[in-house]
C-alpha positions in Angstrom: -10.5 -57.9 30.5 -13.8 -55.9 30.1 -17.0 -57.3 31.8 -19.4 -56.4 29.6 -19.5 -57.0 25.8 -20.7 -53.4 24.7 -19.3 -51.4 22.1 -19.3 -48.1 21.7 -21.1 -47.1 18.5 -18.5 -44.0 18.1 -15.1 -46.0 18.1 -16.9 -49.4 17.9 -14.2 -51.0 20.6 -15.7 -52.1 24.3 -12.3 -52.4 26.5 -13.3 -48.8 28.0 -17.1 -49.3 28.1 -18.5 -49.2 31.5 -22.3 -49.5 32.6 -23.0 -46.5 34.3 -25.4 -48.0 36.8 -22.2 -49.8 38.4 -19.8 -46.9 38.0 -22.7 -45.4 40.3 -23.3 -48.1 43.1 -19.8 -49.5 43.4 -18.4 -45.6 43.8 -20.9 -45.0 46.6 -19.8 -48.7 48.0 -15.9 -47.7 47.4 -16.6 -44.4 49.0 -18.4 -46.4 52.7 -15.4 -49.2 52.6 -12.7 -48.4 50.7 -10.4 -51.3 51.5 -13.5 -54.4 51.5 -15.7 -53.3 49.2 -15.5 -55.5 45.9 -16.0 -53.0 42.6 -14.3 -54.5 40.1 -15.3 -52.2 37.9 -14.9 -49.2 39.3 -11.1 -50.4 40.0 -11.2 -50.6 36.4 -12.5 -47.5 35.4 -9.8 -45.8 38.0 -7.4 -48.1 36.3 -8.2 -46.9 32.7 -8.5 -43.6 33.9 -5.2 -43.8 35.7 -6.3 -42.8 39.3 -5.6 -46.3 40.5 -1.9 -45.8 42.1 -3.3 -41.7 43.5 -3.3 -41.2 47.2 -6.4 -42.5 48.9 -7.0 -38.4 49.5 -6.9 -38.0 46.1 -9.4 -41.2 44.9 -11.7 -40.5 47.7 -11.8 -36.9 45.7 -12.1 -38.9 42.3 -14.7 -41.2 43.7 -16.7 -38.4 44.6 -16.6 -36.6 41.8 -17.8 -40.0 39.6 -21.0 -40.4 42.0 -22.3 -37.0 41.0 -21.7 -37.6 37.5 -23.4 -40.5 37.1 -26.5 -40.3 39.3 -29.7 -41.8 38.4 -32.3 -38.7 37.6 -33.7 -37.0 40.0 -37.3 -35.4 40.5 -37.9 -32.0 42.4 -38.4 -32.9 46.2 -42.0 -32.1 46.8 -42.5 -30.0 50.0 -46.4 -29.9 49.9 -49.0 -32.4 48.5 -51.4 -30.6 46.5 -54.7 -30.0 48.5 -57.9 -30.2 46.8 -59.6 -26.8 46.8 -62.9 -28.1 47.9 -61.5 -29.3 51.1 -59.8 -25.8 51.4 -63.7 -24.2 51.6 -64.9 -26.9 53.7 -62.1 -26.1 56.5 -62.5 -22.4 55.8 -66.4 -22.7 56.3 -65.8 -24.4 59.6 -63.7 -21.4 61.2 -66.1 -18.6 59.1 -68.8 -20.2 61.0 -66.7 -19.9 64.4 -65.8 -16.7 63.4 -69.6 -15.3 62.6 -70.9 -16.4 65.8 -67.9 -14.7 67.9 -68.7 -11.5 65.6 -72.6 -11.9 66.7 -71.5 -12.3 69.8 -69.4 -9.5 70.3 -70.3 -7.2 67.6 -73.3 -7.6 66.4 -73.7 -3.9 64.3 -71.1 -5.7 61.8 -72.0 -9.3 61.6 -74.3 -8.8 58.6 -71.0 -7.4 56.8 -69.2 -10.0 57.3 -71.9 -12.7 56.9 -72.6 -10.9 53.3 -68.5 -11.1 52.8 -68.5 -14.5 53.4 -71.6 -15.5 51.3 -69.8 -13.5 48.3 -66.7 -16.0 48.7 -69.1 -18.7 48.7 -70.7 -17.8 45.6 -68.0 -16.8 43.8 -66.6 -20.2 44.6 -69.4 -21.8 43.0 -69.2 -19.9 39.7 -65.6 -20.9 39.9 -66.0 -24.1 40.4 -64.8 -25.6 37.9 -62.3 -23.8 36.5 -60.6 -24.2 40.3 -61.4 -27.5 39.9 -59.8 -27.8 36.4 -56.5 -26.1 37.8 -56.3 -28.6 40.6 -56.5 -31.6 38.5 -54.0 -30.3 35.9 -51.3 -29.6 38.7 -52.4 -33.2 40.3 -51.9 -34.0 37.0 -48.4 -32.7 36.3 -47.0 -33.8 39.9 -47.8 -37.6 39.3 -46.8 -37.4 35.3 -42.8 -35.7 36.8 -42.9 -39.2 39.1 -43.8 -41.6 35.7 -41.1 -39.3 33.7 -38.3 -40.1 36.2 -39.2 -43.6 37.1 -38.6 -44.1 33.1 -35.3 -42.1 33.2 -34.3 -44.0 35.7 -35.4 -47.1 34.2 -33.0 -46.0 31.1 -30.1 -45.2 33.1 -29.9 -48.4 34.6 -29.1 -49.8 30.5 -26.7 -46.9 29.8 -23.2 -47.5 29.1 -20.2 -45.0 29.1 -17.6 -45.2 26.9 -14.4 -43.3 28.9 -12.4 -43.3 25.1 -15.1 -40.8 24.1 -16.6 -39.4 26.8 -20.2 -40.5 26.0 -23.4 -42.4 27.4 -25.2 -44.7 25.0 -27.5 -47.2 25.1 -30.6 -45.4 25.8 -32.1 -45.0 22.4 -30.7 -46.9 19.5 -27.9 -45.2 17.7 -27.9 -42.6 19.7 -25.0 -41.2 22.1 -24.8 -38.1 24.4 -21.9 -36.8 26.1 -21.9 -37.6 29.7 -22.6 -34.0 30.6 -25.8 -34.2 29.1 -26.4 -37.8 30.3 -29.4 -36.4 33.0 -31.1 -33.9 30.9 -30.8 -36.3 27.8 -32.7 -39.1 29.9 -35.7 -37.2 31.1 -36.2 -35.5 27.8 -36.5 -39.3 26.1 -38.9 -40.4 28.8 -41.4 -37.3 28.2 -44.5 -38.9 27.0 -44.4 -38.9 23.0 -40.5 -39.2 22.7 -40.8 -43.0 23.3 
């Protein structure tokens, strides 16, 4: 007997309806214990599936195969923060300076170049200003909208359901199903601002 009570809006039955968020978790929790681990229903998605009486080689393969389809989005891993530029000519000052002083020292016939090259980066830094300015905030921008934009898909992927019949995820917008394919792309393009 189904656990949930929601029907597919393409064949309009709900004894192969599944919510995708515990398709997910109990797979990963199959896949750690495979003989304690309660799932019910994941035993009845591999039931309805027919993968229930498979070798355990064979399930292990299926159970795999189910966590990567029905992930939770995911947003690009983010190597470097972005650094403000201002602190970027503040650290860059600090060894110019060093640097000027050991070119005094040593070389004094070229320390006027280089004292000149340097006060032409600083200038043309402060004509720039604010158009580097500008860029930085729109990339600070962007990086902390992509974290909003998945913490909404994800938000909407823990509601979906997944019809096995028809092969489709619903239950993120009203009246509207994707195949389960699609089921990622189709969650972070309806949690893009303005597609609400």
């Amino acid at each position: 007997m189904p656990s949930n009570q929601v029907k597919c809006p393409t064949c309009g039955q709900d004894d192969l309806v599944f919510h995708v968020r515990l398709i997910y978790m109990e797979c990963l929790e199959k896949l750690k214990d495979s003989e304690g681990a309660k799932t019910p229903e994941v035993d009845r998605f591999l039931e309805a599936s027919g993968n229930s009486g498979k070798p355990k080689g064979e399930v292990t393969k299926v159970l795999r195969d189910l966590v990567h389809q029905f992930e939770p989005p995911q947003g690009k891993p983010q190597l470097l923060k972005t650094i403000s530029p201002d602190m970027v000519v503040v650290v860059f000052s600090a060894l110019a300076v060093f640097l000027l002083y050991q070119i005094y020292l040593t070389q004094p016939e070229i320390f006027w170049y280089m004292g000149g090259f340097y006060a032409l980066f600083i200038v043309g830094y402060i004509v720039f200003h604010k158009t580097i300015l500008a860029r930085y905030e729109k990339q600070k921008a962007m990086d902390t909208g992509s974290v909003e934009v998945i913490q909404k898909a994800i938000g909407k992927w823990m509601k979906a359901s997944y019809c096995l019949r028809d092969d489709l995820i619903f239950g993120v917008r009203k009246n509207e199903s994707v195949p389960l394919a699609e089921m990622t792309n189709h969650l972070i393009q309806s949690s893009l601002p303005g597609k609400e």
